[in-house]
N, C-alpha and C positions, 0 to 999 in steps of 0.2 A: 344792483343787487337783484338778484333772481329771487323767481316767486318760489325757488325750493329751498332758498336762503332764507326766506322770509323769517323773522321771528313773533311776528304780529300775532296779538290774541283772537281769537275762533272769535267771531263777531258773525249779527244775524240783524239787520246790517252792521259792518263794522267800521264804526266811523274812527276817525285818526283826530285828534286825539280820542280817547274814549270818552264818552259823554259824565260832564258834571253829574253826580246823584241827586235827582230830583227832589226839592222838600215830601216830605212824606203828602198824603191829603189829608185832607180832616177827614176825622173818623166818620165813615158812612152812619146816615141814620135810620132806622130800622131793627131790624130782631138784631139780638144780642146774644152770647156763650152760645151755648148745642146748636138755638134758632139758627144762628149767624153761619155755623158750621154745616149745618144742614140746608143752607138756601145756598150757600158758597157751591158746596158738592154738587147741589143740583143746578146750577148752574155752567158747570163743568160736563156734566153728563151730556148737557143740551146741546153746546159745542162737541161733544165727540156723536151725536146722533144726529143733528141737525148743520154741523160743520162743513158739508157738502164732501167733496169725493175724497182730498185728500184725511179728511180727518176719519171718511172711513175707513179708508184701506187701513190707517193706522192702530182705527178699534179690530177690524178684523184681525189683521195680524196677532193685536194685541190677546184675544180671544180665543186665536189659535194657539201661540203658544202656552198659554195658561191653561186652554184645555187640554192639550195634553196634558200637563202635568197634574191635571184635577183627576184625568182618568188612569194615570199610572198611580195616586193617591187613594182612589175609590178601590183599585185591584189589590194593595195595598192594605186598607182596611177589613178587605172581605178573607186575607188570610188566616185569621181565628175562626171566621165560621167554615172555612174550605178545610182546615184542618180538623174543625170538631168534628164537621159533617163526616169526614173521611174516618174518625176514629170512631164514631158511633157505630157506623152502618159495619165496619169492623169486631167490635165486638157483638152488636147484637144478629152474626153470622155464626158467631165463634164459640165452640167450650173444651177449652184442653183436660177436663177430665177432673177439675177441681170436688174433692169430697164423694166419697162411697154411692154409690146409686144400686138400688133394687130392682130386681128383674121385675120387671110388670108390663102391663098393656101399653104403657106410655115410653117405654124403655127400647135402646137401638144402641147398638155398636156402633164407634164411630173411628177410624184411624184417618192417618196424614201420609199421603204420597204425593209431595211436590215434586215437582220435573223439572229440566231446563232444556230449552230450544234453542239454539245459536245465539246462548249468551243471555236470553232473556226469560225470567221466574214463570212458568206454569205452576199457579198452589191447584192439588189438587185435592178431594177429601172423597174417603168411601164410606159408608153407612148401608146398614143392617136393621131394621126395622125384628124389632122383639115381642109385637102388637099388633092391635088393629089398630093403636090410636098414637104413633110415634110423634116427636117433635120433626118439624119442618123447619127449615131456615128460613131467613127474611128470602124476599124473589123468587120462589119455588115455590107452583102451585101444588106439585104432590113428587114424592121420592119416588127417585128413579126403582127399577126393580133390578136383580141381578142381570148380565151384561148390556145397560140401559146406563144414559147419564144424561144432566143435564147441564149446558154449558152457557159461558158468558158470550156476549154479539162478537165481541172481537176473537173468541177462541175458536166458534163457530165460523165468521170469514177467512179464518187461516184454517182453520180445517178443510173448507171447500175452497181453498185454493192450490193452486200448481204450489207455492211456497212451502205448504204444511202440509205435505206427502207424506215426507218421514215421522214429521208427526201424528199422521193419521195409522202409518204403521205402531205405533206407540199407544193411544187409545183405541182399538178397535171396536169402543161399547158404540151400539147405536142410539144415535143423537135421538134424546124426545120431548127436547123441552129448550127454552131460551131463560137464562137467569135473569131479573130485573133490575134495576135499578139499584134498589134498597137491599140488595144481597152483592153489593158491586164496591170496589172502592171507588174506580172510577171507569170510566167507558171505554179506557186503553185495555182495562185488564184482562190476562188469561188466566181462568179459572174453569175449573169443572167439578160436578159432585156425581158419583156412580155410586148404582147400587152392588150389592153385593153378596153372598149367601156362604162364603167363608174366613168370616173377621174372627168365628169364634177359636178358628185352628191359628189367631195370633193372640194369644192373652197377654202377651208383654207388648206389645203394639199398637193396642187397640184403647179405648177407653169406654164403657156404658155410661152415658146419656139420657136425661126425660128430657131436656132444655136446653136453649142456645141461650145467647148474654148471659157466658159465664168464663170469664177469662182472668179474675185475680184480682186485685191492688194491683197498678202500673207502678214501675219502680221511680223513686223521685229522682230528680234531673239533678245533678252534681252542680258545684258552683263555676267552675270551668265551663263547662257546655251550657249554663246561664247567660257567663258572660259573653261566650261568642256570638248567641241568640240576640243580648243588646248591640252588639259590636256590629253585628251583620246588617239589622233592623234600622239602624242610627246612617253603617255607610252606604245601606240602599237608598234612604228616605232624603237624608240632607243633601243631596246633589236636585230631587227634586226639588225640591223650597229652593235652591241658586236658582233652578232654571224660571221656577214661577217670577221670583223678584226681578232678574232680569226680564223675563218679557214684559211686566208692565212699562219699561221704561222706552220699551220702540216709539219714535218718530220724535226724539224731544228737541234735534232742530228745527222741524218746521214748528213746531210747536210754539216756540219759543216768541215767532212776530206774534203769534195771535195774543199771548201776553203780555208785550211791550204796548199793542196796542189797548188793551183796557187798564193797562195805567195810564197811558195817554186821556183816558176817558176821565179818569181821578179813582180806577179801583189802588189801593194799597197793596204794599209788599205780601202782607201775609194773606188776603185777601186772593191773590195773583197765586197765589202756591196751594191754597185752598181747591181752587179750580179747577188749577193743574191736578192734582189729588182727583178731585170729581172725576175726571175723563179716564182718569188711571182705575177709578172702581168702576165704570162703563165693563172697560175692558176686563175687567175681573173678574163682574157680574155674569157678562156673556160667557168668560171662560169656564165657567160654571158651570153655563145651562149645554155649552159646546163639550165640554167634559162629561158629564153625564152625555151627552146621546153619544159619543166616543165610546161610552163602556159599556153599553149596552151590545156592541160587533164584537168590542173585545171579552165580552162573556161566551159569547160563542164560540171565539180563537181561544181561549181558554180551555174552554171543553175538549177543542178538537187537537191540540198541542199536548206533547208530551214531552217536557222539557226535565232530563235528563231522570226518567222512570220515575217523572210525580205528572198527574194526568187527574183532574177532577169533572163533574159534570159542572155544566152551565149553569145549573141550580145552586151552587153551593157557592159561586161568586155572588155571595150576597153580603154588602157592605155593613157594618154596624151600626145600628142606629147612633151613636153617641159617636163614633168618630166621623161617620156622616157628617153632623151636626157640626161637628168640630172644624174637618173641612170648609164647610160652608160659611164659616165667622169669621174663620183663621184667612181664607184666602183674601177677600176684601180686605178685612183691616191690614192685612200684612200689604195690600197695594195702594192702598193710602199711606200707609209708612215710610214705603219703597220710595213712593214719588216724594214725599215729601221731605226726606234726607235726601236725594240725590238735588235736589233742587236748593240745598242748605249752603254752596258755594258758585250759585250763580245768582249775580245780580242784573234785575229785571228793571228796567227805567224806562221810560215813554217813549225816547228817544231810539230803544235798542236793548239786548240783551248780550252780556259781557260774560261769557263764562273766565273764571278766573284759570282754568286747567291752564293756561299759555302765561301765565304773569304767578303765580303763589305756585310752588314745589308742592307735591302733594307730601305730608307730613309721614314719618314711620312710628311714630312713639307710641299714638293711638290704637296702630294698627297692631303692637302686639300687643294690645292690654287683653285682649278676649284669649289670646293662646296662653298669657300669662295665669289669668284665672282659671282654666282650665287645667293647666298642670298644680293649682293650689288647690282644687278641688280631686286630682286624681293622685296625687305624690302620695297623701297619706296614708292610702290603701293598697300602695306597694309591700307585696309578699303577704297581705290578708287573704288572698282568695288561692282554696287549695279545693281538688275535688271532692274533698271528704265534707267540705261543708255544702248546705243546702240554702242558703237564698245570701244576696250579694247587695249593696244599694246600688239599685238597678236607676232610680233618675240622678244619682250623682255622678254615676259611670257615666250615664247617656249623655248629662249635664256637659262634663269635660269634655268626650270626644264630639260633641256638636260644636263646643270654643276651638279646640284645638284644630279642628276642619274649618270653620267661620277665619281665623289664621288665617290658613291657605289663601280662602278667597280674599280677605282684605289686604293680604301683602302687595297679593297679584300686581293690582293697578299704580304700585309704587314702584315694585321693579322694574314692569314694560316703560314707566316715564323715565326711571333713573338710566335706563339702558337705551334707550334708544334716545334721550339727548344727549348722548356720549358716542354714537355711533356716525361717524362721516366718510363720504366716499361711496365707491360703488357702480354696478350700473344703474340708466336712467330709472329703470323700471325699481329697483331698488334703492335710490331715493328718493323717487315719486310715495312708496310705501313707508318708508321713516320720515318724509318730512309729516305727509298726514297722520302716522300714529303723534307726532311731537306734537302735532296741531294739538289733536284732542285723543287722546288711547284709551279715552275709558270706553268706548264703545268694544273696541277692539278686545280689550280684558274680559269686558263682560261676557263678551261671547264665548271665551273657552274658560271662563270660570268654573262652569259644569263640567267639562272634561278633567278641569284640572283636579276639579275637590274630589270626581269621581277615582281619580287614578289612583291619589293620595292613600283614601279611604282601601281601595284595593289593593295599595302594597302594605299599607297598613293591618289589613283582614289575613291575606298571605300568609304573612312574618308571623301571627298570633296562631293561625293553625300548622303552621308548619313548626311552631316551637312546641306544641302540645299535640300533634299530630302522633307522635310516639307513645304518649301515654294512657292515647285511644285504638291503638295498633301494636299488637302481641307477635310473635314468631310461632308461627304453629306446630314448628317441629318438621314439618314432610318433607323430605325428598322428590322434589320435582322430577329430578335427572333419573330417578329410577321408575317413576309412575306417575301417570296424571291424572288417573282416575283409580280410586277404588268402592267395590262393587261389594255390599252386603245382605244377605238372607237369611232369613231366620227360616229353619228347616226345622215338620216334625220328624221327618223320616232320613238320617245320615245318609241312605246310600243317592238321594239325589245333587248330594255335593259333588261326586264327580262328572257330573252332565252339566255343571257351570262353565268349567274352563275349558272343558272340548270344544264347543260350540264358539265359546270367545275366542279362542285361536285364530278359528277359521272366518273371522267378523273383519268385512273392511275397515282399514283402517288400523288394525291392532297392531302393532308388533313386535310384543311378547306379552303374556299373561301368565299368572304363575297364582293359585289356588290353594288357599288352606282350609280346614274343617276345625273348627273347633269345639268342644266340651269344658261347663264344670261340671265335676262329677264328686262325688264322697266314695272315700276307702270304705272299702266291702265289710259290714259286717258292726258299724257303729249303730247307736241307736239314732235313728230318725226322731225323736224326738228331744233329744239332747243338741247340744254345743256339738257341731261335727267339721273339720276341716275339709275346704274344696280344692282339688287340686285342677287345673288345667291339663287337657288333655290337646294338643293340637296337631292332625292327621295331614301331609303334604306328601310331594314328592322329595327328592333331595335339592332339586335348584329352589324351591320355594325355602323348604327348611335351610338352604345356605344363607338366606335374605335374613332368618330370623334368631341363630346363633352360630359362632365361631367353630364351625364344622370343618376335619381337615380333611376326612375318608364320609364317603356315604354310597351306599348301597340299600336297595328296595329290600326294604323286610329288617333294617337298622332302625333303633330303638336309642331316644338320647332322654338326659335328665339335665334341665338346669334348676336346681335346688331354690335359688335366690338369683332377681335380677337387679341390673346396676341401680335401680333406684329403689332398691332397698325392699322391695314386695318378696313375703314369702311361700314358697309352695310347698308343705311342710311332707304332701303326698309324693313330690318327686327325689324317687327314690328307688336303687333298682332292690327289686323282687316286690315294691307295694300292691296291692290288687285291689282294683274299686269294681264298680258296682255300674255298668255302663247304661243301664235302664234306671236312667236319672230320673230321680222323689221330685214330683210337682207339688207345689204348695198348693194348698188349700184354704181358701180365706174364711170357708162355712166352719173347718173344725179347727184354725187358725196354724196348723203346722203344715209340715212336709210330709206326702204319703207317695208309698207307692203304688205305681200304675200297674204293677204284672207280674212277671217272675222275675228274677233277678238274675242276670248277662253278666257273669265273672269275667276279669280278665286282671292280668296281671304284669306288672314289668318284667322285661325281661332281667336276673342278675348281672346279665355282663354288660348292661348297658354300659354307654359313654356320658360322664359326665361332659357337659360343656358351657360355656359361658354366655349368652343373650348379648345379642349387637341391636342396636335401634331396626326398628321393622323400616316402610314408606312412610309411615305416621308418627313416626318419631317414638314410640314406643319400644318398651322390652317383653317380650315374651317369654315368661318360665314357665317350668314346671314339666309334663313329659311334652317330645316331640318324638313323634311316630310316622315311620312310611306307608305307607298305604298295603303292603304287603303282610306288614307287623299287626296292623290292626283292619277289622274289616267295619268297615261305615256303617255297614248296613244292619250293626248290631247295636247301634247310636242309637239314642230318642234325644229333641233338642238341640240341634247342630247348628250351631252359626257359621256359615259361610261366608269367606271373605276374600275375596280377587281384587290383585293388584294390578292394572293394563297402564302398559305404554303404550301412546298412539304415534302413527307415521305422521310428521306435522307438512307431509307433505300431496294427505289423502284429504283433500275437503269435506266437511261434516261425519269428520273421522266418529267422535265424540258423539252426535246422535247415530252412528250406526251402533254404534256400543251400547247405548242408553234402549233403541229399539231390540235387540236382543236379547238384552236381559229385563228390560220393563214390558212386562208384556200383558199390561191392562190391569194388573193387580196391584193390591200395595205392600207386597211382602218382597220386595227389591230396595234398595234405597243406591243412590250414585251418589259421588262426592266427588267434586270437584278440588285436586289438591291445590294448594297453594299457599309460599313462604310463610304471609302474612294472613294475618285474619284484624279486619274494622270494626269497632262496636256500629252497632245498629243506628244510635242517634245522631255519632258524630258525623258518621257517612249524612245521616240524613238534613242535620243542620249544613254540612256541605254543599249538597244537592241542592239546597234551598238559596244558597249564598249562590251556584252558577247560575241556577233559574234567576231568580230576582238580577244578577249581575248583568246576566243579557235583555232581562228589560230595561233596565236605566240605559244601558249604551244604546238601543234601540231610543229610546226619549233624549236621549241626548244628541243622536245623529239628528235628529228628526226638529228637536230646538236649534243646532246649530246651521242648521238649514234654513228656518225662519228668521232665524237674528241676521245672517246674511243676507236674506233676500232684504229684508231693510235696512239695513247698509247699505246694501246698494241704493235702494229708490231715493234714498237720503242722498244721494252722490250723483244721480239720474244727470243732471246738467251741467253739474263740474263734468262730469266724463263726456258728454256732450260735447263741451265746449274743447272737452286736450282734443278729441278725434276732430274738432272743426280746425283746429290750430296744427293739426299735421301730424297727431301722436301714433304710433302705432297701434292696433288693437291688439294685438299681441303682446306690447308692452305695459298696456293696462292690465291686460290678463296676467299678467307678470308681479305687477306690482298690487293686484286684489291679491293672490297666492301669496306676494311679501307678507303682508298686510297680515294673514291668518299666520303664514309660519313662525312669525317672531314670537307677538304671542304665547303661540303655541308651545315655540323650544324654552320659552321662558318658563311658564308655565306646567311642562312635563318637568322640568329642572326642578321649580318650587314644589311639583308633587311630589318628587321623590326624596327631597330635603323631608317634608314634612312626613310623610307617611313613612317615612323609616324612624324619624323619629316619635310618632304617634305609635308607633309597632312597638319599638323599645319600650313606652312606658307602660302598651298594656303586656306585652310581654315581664316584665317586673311587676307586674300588678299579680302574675302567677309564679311568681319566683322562680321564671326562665331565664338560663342564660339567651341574652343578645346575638339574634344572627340573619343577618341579612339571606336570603333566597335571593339571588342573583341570578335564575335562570324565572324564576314566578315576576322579581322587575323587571325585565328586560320583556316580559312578555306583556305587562301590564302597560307598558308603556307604548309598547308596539303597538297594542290595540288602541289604544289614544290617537298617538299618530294616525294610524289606520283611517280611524274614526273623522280625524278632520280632512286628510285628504281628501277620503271619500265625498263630505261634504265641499270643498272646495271645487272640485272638478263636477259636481251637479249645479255650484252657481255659476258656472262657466256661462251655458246658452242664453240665462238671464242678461248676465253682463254684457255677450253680444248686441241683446235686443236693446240695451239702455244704452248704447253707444249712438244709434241714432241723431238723425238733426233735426227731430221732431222733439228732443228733448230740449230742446234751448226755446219752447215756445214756454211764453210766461203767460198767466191770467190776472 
């Protein structure tokens, strides 16, 4: 029989037969309960620090990987103060104009011209100082004056770079100040405030101000976008806690003689597992203090990361005091735990240490009792959570999906056993790798236990936003295929609407632009202080006005009427022969009506207009009421024009879109751009999204990073078996071969269990919002891939390890 035949149980020594079980000893005398637990433990500790080499590499290892995962726990807990911090220094920046304000000494105009740059948000804000003694925002020693601004560090190094030319064509105020800190969301951001000396020629644009931190009641969070926030929270965190409990259990074969030996002495069973416990909170303890100095670098990669447009200072990674605390209790006992159930089916005797993993099947009944309780704890709240409500029970949700992921991991180590002692044949190198998972596989399992819960939880997160993805995602109506930007201005003077679309014509990049003018205006001759109908007046050429109703003839100095448009809006003034009043009544807040500014600019429809019917605009819109060519009506007889340009751009002119945005923004804030597009995202869901990718790429990061160290001891645990095949003629190549089995079985087992499991975790929080069931089959396929990804990657970096442990220096004994 060959030693790949072998059936023999994993022995440390393993003696044939297996050794009798020793009578117990008499109970040691000395301190007793807590005492006895507390002399045992410290006992244990003294062997992992005083143990000589091998017990330390063991604690280090052990240290390493618990500190990671203390330090991806501390960044973790520091996310309610990163987010408060971000939301405070936001509002108290901020005031959209909330309640009447009085002109005085303290009083300033204030409007919003944000921008965009190749895809990414410039907020920008202008202010008008009304005083000598205006309000200032947080980071701003003193307001800018007209063509003056003062900018954020990051809007200011892209201004003074080759990168932010075109933008620099865009702001052309001169820089005179740096924003700080406390006037910043975060140190990626672009931001600028300019002054300005004509906010008061926008009074529907603009707001008066004495004060900033003044932005409203934030709206409350829906019960949907609760649950995601648990849902996300739960499958970032609980892949952590796998990888903490697996690293305390590195080095538990060698481990194992030093406990056969002090039974041999007359310590007892439970005594011997106490121990083992101690050396396991060594390593806990250290991972602790190895965690914390870990996130002190990572406070600083924080800062200087910008992981998918969320970007915080260094300062605001500041952990919680209470989950601090909580870390710090939870991970030690939780490694006294660890050790002391994994040590629940191996028996320890004087003679030797007998793990039963080779002789007792490892049981399944048990193993689904936690996914069991979990769907009893999450079944009955199927079809309760709708977005109209506001709060959910958030630890019995979390409750469940931590049972229903704990699943995952406890099935894992029964399928790789039930699968690979059914598995025969092969090459040598692949059953070199199944006999040793058959030996012992729990080693094996635990390693991709992390990847595996991670996956799970990820196709599970998928499924739940992509079932509710729609009912945080509207259709906005536009017309991509006819325009992809449109350009508005609020004009006092009509006749400068025809100098918009001249100039955009002739703007790289464009190619075609098409210009309307708009007015409400009242029929001539009503009283201004009564109930008065407005009608819509809108000034084009003939190809614009073909975009905005069913025109079949047009010629310059043509005159049309649509009465009513398809959704129902009336224009009770279009009408042919009506006559208004083109020197439009500006309200007045001080005598609370509409007056007029001057004389009064008749004009009238023509009788022979055309009626005609409104077709959706770029915006999805109908426009009624009159439509007039530019010959028919003259602008420049307007007061109050809104301008409004439709541009297609050549998608085949680079920075098409800021040459357009530089032409028409030309350092003021009476322009506004829009970028069209099908769909429109609520703000939070994107943002709980965002939050799920960031956090998503730190756990794979923590888990490449754990699956590295759990490998590295595998191997040192194997250091002289591999020794001894290369001294016996094995190939290294074939050992290399058979390390790579070793991880991929595992692993396809593993990626299989997660997507069992995570589609079905996805189905039940899916029915927890009364979605129908549906698998994304292109989000698993990619969830999965990254897993994969993931351990190859790791596999092919313990490659040069496993060369150097191939050695015939490793067959030296002490």
């Amino acid at each position: 029989m060959s030693a790949l035949e072998s059936r023999a149980p994993q022995a440390s020594p393993a003696p044939e037969p297996a050794p009798r079980p020793a009578p117990e000893s008499a109970p040691p005398t000395g301190p007793a309960g807590a005492a006895r637990w507390a002399a045992d433990l410290a006992m244990g500790a003294r062997f992992a620090l005083t143990g000589g080499r091998e017990s330390w590499i063991r604690t280090v290892l052990t240290a390493v990987g618990v500190g990671l995962g203390v330090a991806v726990l501390m960044v973790a807990a520091s996310v309610p103060n990163m987010l408060g911090a971000r939301e405070a220094r936001g509002e108290a920046r901020e005031n959209f104009g909330f309640g009447p304000v009085e002109r005085s000494d303290r009083s300033a105009l204030y409007t919003w011209s944000d921008t965009e740059f190749r895809g990414e948000g410039v907020r920008g804000r202008y202010i008008e100082p009304e005083g000598g003694n205006p309000p200032v925002p947080p980071g701003v020693e003193r307001l800018p004056g007209p063509g003056e601004m003062v900018v954020s560090p990051a809007l200011g190094e892209l201004l003074s770079s080759p990168e932010g030319e075109l933008l620099r064509e865009r702001l052309p105020h001169r820089i005179t100040g740096t924003i700080g800190d406390e006037g910043l969301l975060g140190p990626k951001e672009l931001t600028f405030l300019a002054g300005s000396d004509t906010l008061s020629d926008f009074p529907d644009s603009m707001a008066r101000i004495d004060r900033f931190d003044r932005v409203g009641e934030p709206e409350p969070m829906d019960a949907v976008l609760l649950l995601l926030v648990v849902v996300v929270c739960v499958v970032l965190l609980f892949p952590v806690w796998v990888f903490i409990a697996t690293s305390v259990r590195f080095g538990g074969e060698r481990r194992d003689r030093r406990l056969a030996a002090l039974r041999l002495v007359g310590a007892d069973s439970r005594m011997v597992r106490r121990i083992a416990a101690g050396e396991s909170l060594v390593g806990a303890l250290l991972g602790l203090a190895v965690g914390a100095a870990l996130f002190l670098p990572v406070r600083g990669l924080v800062g200087q990361a910008e992981v998918f447009d969320v970007n915080v200072f260094p300062a605001d990674v500041q952990p919680s005091a209470v989950l601090t605390a909580l870390i710090a209790v939870a991970v030690p006992v939780s490694a006294v735990a660890v050790a002391l159930f994994a040590l629940r089916g191996v028996a320890i005797e004087p003679l030797g240490v007998v793990r039963d993993a080779g002789v007792r099947r490892r049981r399944l009944w048990w193993r689904l009792v936690p996914p069991g309780i979990g769907l009893v704890l999450l079944l009955p709240l199927v079809g309760g959570i709708d977005a109209g409500g506001g709060t959910i029970d958030t630890y019995r949700i979390a409750a469940g999906i931590v049972l229903l992921l704990a699943g995952v991991t406890a099935v894992l180590p029964w399928l790789v056993e039930w699968v690979v002692n059914r598995v025969r044949g092969g090459p040598l190198a692949f059953q070199l790798a199944v006999r040793r998972l058959q030996l012992d596989s729990g080693p094996g399992a635990r390693a991709v236990s992390g990847i595996t819960v991670a996956v799970a939880g990820a196709i599970a997160v998928q499924m739940l936003f992509g079932g509710v993805e729609g009912d945080y995602t509207r259709s906005t109506g536009h017309d991509t295929s006819r325009a992809d930007l449109v350009i508005t201005r609020e004009l006092r003077d009509g006749g400068r609407a025809a100098e918009l679309t001249g100039p955009l014509e002739r703007t790289r990049g464009v190619s075609r632009a098409l210009g309307t003018a708009g007015v409400r205006v009242p029929e001539a001759g009503v009283d201004l202080n009564g109930e008065f109908p407005w009608t819509t007046i809108t000034v084009a050429d003939c190809a614009a006005l073909e975009q905005l109703a069913r025109i079949t003839s047009c010629e310059d100095g043509d005159v049309f009427v649509a009465p009513s448009t398809v959704d129902g809006a009336e224009e009770p003034g279009a009408r042919p022969g009506a006559r208004f009043d083109l020197n439009v009544p500006v309200y007045s807040p001080e005598e609370e009506r509409y007056v007029s500014t001057g004389e009064a600019r008749p004009w009238s429809v023509p009788r022979d207009a055309s009626v005609v019917q409104p077709r959706e605009d770029v915006m999805g819109r109908y426009t009624g009421g009159v439509l007039a060519t530019p010959a028919a009506l003259d602008l420049t007889r307007v007061t109050g024009v809104r301008a409004e340009i439709s541009v297609k751009l050549d998608p085949a002119v680079p920075d098409a879109a800021e040459h357009v945005r530089n032409a028409v923004e030309t350092g003021s804030p009476e322009t506004q751009v829009m970028q069209l597009s099908a769909t429109d995202q609520s703000d939070r869901f994107a943002a709980v999204q965002r939050a799920l990718y960031a956090g998503a790429a730190g756990v794979m990061l923590l888990i490449g990073a754990s699956m590295v160290v759990s490998t590295l001891e595998q191997l040192r645990e194997r250091r002289k078996l591999l020794s001894v095949l290369v001294a016996f003629g094995t190939r290294r190549s074939t050992l290399g071969w058979s390390v790579l089995w070793q991880t991929a079985l595992p692993v396809a087992l593993g990626l299989v269990l997660s997507v069992a499991g995570g589609i079905g975790l996805g189905a039940v929080l899916l029915k927890l919002v009364s979605t129908p069931v549906a698998v994304h089959w292109t989000s698993l396929g990619a969830m999965t891939g990254i897993g994969a990804g993931v351990v190859l990657l790791v596999t092919v970096l313990s490659l040069p390890p496993l060369w150097r442990m191939m050695r015939p220096d490793g067959l030296r004994t002490e």
